[in-house]
Structure formats: C-alpha cells, structure tokens
C-alpha positions as CSV (number, residue, x, y, z in Angstrom):
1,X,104.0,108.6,78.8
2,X,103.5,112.2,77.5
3,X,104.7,115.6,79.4
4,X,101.0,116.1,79.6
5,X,99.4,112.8,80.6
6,X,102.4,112.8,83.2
7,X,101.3,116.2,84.6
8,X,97.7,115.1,84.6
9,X,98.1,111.6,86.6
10,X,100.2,114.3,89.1
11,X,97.2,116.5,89.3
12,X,95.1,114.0,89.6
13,X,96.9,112.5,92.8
14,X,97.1,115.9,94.3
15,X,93.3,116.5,94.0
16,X,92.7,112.5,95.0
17,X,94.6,113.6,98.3
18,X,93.0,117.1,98.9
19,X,89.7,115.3,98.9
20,X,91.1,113.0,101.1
21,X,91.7,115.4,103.4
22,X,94.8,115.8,103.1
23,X,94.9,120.1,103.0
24,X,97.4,120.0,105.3
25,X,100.9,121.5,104.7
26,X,103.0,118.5,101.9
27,X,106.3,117.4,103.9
28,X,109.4,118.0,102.2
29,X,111.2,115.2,100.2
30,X,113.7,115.1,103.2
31,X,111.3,113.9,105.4
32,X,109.6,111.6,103.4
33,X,112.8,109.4,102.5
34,X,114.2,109.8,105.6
35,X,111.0,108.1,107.1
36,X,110.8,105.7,104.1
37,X,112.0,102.3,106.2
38,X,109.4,102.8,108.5
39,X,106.5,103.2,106.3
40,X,107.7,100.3,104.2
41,X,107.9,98.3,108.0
42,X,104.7,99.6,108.8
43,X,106.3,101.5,111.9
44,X,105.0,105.4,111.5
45,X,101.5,106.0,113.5
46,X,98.5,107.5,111.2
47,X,99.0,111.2,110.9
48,X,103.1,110.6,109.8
49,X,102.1,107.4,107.9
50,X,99.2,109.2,105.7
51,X,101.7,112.2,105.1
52,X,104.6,109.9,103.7
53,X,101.8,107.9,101.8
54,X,100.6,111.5,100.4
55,X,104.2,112.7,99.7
56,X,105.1,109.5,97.5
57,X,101.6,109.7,96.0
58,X,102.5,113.2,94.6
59,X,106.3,113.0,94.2
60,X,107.6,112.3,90.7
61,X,111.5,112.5,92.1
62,X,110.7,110.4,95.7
63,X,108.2,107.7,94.0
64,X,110.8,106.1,92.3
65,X,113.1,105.4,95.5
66,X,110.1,103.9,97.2
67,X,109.6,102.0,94.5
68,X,113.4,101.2,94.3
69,X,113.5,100.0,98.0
70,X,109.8,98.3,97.4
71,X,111.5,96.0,94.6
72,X,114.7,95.7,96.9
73,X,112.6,94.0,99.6
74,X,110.8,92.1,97.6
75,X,113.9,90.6,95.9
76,X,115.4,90.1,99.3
77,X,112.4,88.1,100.8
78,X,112.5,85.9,97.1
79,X,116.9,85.2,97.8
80,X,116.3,84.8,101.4
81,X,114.6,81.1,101.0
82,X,117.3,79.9,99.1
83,X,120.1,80.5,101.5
84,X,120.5,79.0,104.3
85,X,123.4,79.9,107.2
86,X,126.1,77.7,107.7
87,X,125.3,75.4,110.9
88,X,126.6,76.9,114.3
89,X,126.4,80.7,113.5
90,X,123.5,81.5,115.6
91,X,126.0,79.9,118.5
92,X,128.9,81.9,117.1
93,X,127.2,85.2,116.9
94,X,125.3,84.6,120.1
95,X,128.7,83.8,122.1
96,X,130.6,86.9,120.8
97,X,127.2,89.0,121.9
98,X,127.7,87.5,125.4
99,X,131.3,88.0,125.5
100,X,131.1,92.3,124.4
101,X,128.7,92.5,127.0
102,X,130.9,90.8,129.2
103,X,133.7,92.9,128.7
C-alpha cells in the first residue's frame, strides 16, 4: 500500500470516528495498550471501550499490537483443544492453594 492510500484510509478513520461522535480528546498510545487485555476480554465499560476502539481505529503504530495480541488469542484458543493436562493437577494445584492459605 502507497504513502498516500495509507494516509487516506487514516484520514478516513479519523473522519469515520469524528462523525461518530467521537470529538472528544484521542487517548494517548499509553493508555490504549495499557487497557488493551480488557478491551480484547470485553471488560472496559462504554465511554473507555469506544475510546480504545477509536485509538486503535486511528493508530498506525498501536493497530498492529492489537492485532498481534488478536492473532495470539486466536492461536491460543486453536492449541488449547489439543492439549489436555496430565490427570490429577487440578487436585495438585488445588491442595498447594489450600495449604498457602493455610500457612
């Protein structure tokens, strides 16, 4: 993709999200990824959740780590069928919870 069909897919997504009514004030890249695990788990309420959406939606350096940790969970979810714990961890791993509480 071009320099200028690049910067016109970014223009487009910051007018798409003005119209949305999204006017208010962008949050900074530090906020966005640091609240990036709960907008993937569907945790943030509206007003955080829409600014996170709008920050990624705009962000050419963020996007790709959402997209990173998109593909990551996805690739998880596909593993996790195929493996299956060894019998008797749940009881091992419930037993040493009991016994750090204990003590």
């Amino acid at each position: 993709m071009s320099l200028l069909e690049r910067l016109k897919r970014l223009l487009g997504r910051v007018r798409r999200w003005k119209e949305a009514g999204g006017g208010s004030e962008m949050i900074s890249c530090e906020q966005a990824l640091s609240a990036v695990y709960e907008y993937l788990d569907g945790e943030l309420e509206a007003g955080p959740r829409e600014q996170v959406k709008a920050h990624f939606d705009v962000c050419a350096r963020c996007y790709p780590h959402l997209r990173l940790e998109e593909s990551f969970r996805t690739a998880l979810r596909g593993a996790s069928g195929s493996v299956q714990s060894p019998p008797g961890l749940r009881e091992r791993v419930m037993d040493l919870i009991a016994r750090s509480e204990d003590g």
